[in-house]
C-alpha positions as CSV (number, residue, x, y, z in Angstrom):
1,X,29.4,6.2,4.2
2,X,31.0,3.2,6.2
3,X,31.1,-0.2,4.2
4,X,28.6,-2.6,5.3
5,X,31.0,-5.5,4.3
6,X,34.8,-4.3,6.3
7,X,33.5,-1.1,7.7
8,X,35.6,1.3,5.7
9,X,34.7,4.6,5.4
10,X,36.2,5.4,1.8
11,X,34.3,4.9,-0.7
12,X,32.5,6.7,-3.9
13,X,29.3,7.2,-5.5
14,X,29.2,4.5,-8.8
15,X,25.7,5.5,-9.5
16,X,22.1,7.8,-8.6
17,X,18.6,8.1,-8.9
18,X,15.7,8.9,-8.1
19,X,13.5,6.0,-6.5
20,X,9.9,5.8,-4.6
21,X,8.5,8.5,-6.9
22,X,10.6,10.7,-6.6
23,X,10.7,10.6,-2.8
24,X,14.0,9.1,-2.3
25,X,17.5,9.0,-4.3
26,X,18.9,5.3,-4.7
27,X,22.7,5.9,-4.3
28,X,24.8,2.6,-5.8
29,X,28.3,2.8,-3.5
30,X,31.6,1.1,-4.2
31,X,34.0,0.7,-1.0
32,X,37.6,1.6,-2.0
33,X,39.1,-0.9,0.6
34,X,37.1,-4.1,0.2
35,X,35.9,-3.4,-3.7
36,X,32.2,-4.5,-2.5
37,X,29.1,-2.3,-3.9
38,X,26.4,-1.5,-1.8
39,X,23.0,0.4,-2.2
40,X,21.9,3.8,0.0
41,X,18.5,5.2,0.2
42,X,18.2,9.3,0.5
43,X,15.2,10.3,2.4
44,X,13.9,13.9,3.5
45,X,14.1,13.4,7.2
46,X,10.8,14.6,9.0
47,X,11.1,16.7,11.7
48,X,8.5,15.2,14.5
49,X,7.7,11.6,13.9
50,X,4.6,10.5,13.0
51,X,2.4,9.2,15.6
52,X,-0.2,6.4,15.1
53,X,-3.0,6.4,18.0
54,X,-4.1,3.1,19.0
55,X,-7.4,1.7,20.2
56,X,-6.2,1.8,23.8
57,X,-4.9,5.3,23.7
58,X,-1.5,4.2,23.3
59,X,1.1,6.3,21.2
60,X,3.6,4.9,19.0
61,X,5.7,5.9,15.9
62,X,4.1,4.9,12.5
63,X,6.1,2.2,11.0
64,X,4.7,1.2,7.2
65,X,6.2,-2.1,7.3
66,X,3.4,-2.8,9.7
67,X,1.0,-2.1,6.9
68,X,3.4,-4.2,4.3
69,X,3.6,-7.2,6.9
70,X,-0.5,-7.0,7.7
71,X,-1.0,-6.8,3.6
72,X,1.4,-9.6,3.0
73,X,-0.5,-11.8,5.7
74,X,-4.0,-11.0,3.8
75,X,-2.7,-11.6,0.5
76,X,-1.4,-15.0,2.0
77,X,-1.2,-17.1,-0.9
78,X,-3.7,-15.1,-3.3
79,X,-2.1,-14.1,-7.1
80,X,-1.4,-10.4,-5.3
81,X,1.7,-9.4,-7.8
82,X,4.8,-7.9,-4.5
83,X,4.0,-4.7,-7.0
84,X,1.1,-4.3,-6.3
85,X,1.4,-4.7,-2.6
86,X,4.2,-1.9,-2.6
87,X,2.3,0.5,-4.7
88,X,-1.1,0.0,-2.1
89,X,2.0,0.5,0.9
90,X,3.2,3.8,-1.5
91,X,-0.7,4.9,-1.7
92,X,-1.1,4.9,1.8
93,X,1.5,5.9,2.7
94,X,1.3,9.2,1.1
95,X,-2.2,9.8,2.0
96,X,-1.3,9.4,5.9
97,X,1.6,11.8,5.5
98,X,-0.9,14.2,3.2
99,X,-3.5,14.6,6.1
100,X,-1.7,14.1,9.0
101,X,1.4,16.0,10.5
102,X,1.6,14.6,14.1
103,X,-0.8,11.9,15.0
104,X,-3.1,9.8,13.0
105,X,-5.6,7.3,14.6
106,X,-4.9,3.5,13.5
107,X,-8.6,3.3,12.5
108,X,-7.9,5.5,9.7
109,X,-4.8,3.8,8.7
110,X,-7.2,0.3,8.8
111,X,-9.9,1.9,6.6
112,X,-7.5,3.3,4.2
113,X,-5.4,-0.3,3.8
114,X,-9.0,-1.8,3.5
115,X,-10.5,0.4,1.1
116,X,-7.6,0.4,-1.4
117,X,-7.4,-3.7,-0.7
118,X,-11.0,-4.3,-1.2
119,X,-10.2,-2.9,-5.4
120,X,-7.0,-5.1,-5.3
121,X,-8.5,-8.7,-4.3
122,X,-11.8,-9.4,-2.6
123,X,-10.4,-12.6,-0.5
124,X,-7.2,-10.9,1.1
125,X,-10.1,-7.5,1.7
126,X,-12.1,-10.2,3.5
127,X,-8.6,-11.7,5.9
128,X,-7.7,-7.8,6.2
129,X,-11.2,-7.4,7.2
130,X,-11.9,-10.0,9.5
131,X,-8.5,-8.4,11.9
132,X,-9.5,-5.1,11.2
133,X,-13.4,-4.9,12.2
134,X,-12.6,-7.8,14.7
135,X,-15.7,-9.6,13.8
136,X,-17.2,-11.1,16.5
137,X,-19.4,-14.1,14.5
138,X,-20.0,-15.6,11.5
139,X,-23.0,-13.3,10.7
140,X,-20.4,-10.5,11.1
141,X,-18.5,-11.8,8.2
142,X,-21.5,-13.3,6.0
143,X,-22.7,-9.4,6.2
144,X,-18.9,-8.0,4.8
145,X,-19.2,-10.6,2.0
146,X,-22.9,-9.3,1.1
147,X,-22.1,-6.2,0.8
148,X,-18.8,-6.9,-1.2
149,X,-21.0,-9.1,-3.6
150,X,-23.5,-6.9,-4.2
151,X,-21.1,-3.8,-4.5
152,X,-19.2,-6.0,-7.5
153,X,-23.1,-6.9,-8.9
154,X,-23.6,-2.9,-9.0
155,X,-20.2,-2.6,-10.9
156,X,-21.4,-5.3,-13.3
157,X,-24.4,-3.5,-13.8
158,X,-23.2,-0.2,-14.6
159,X,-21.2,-2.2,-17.5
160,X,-24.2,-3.8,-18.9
161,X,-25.7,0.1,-18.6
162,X,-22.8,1.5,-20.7
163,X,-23.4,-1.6,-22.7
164,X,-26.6,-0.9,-23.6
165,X,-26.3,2.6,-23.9
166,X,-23.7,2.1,-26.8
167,X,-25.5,-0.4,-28.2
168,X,-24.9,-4.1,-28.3
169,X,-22.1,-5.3,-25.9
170,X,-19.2,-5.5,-27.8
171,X,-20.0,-3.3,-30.9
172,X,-18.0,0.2,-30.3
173,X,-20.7,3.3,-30.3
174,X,-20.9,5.5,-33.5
175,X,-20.1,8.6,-31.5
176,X,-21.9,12.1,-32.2
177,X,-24.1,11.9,-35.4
């Protein structure tokens, strides 16, 4: 591995493990000229690239720091933990790679970022949303925030459901009698 730092190509192996899942190894590197450490990622290398279809017909190779730079831009300044951004990147990521060998449409890859963003933070869905669906008015994206507010009222009342079913909302139920 050459140096990053003098270009060397001497160096050793100080330390590895796995990273992404499992998916990569994380190699840390010492150069044996300069003394600088460095870090290496170990990826299985795909034989044909991954193509992502666009609107226009357009072919070009999938690059997930698309998805990272288009999630970071909805998140803007919303309290999105950078973990949680990379594990929604990790999540999609896979899936595209599960169902698709060759091309996948970019559709799919904007339904998938939404869906997953919609459970992370209603506000960066909504930004995601509004470039995604390409709203053309207002009423456009008064009817996204409907149906987001009434699919979070259905959540809350499937709660007080459970709540009621146990009993009073708080108190744990007996269990089987």
């Amino acid at each position: 591995m050459i140096c990053p730092y003098c270009g060397c190509d001497d160096g050793r192996v100080i330390d590895s493990r796995a990273s992404e899942n499992g998916s990569a190894i994380r190699r840390r590197r010492q150069c044996n000229d300069c003394g600088r450490r460095f870090t290496t990622y170990e990826r299985i290398e795909e034989g044909a690239k991954l193509m992502v279809v666009k609107h226009d017909g357009r072919r070009e190779a999938f690059d997930i720091a698309k998805i990272r730079k288009a999630l970071d831009m909805a998140c803007g300044k919303r309290p999105v933990a950078d973990s949680a951004k990379q594990h929604l990147v990790e999540v999609v990521e896979e899936a595209i790679h599960r169902e698709f060998d060759r091309e996948v449409d970019t559709t799919y890859i904007g339904r998938l970022v939404a869906n997953n963003l919609r459970d992370l933070d209603e506000i960066a869905y909504i930004r995601f949303a509004s470039e995604y669906e390409e709203f053309k008015s207002v009423g456009d994206i008064l009817e996204t925030v409907r149906q987001l507010s009434e699919r979070v009222r259905d959540a809350k009342d499937q709660q007080k459901l459970f709540d009621e079913k146990d009993g009073a909302a708080g108190r744990p139920h007996p269990g089987p009698v």
